[in-house]
C-alpha positions in Angstrom: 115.0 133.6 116.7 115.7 131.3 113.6 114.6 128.1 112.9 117.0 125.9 111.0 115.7 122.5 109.3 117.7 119.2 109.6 118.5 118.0 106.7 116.1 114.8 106.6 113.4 117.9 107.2 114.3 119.6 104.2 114.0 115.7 102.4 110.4 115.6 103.8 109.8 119.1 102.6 111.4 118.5 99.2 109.0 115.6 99.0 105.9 117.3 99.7 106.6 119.9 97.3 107.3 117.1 94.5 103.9 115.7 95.1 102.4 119.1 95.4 103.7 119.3 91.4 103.2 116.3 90.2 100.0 115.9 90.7 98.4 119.2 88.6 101.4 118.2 86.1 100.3 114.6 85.8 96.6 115.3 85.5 97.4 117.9 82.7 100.1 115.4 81.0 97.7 112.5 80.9 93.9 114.1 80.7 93.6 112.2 84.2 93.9 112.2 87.6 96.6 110.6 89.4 94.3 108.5 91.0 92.0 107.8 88.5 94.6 106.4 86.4 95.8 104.1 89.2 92.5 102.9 89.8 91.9 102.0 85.9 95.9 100.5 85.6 94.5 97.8 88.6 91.3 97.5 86.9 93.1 96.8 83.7 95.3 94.0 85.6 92.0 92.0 86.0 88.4 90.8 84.5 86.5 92.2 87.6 87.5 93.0 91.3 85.2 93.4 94.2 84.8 97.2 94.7 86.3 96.8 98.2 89.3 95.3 97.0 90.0 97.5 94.8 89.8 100.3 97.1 92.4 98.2 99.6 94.5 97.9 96.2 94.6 101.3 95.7 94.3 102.9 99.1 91.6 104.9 99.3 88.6 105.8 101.4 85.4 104.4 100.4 83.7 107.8 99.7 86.8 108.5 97.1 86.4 105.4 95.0 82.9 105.5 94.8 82.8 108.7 93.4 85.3 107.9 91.0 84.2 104.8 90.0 80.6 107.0 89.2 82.5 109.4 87.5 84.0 106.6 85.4 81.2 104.9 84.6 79.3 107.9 83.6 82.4 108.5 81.3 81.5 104.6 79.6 85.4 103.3 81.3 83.7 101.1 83.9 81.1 98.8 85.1 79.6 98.1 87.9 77.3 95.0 89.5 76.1 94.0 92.7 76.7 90.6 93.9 73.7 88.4 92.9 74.5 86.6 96.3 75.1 89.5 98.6 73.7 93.1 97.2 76.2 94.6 99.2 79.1 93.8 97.3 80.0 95.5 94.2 82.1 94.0 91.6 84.1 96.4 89.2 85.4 95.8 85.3 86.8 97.8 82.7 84.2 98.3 79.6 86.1 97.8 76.3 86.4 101.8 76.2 88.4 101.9 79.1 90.8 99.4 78.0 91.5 101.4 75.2 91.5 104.6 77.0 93.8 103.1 79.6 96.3 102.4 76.8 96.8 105.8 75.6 96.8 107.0 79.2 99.6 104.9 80.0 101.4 106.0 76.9 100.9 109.3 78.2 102.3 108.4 81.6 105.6 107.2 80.3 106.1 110.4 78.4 105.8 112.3 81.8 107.7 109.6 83.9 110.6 109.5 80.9 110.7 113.9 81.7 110.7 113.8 85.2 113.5 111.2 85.0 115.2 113.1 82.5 118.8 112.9 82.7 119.1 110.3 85.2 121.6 107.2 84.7 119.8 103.8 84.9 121.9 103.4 88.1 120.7 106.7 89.7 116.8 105.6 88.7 117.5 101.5 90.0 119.0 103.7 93.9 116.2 106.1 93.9 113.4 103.1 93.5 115.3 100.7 96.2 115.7 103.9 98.1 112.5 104.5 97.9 111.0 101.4 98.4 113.0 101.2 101.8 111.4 104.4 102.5 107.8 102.9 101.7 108.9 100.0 104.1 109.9 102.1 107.2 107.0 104.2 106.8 104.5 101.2 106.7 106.6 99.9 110.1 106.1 103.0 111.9 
C-alpha cells in the first residue's frame, strides 16, 4: 500500500528539513548557536532585561536560558544580578565583550543569510517574509 503526501505535507516536510540544516550550518557559520545568538541580538537591543522577559522574548523554557545565560557569563558576554527588591528576579545585560562579540556575530549572520538567499530577487525575499509571516500568524491562531 503507498502512502502519497499532499502537497502542503511535503511544505511541512521541506520545512523541517531546512531547520534540521540550518541550525548545524548556522552554528558552524557564526561560532554560535542559533539560539545563543538570538538571545545576545535582544540583549544587545537593551541596557538590562529581567531574566524572565527575556526568556518570553525569545521563547524558551526556563531551564534553556538559564543554562545559556551561565554558559555566557562564564564566557565574559553577560551579566547577571538579582533584584535588590525581590531575590527572585534576575536582571540580564550584555558586558562590553559581548557587545563586541555580538557585532562580529551578526556580521557573520548576514554572510550566511546573504548565501541562503542567494539568487533570490528582492521581490521573491519581500513574498517569502509576508508569506511567512502569515504563516507565523496562523500558527500562533491555531
Amino acid at each position: 500500500m503507498s502512502c502519497s503526501f499532499s502537497k502542503q505535507e511535503h511544505i511541512l516536510q521541506q520545512f523541517k528539513g531546512l531547520t534540521n540544516q540550518i541550525s548545524p550550518k548556522f552554528e558552524r557559520c557564526t561560532g554560535i548557536s542559533a539560539s545563543r545568538y538570538e538571545l545576545l541580538s535582544q540583549l544587545y537591543k537593551t541596557d538590562e532585561i529581567n531574566q524572565s522577559t527575556l526568556q518570553k522574548a525569545v521563547n524558551i523554557d526556563g531551564a534553556a536560558i538559564t543554562r545559556h545565560l551561565k554558559q555566557l557569563e562564564a564566557n565574559g558576554m553577560v551579566a547577571r544580578r538579582r533584584s535588590a527588591s525581590d531575590n527572585r528576579v534576575i536582571f540580564v545585560s550584555l558586558t562590553e565583550e559581548g557587545r563586541k562579540q555580538i557585532v562580529e556575530y551578526r556580521k557573520e549572520n548576514e554572510g550566511f543569510v546573504k548565501q541562503m538567499l542567494h539568487d533570490f530577487s528582492p521581490e521573491e525575499v519581500d513574498a517569502l517574509s509576508d508569506m511567512l509571516t502569515r504563516m507565523q500568524t496562523n500558527i500562533s491562531e491555531y
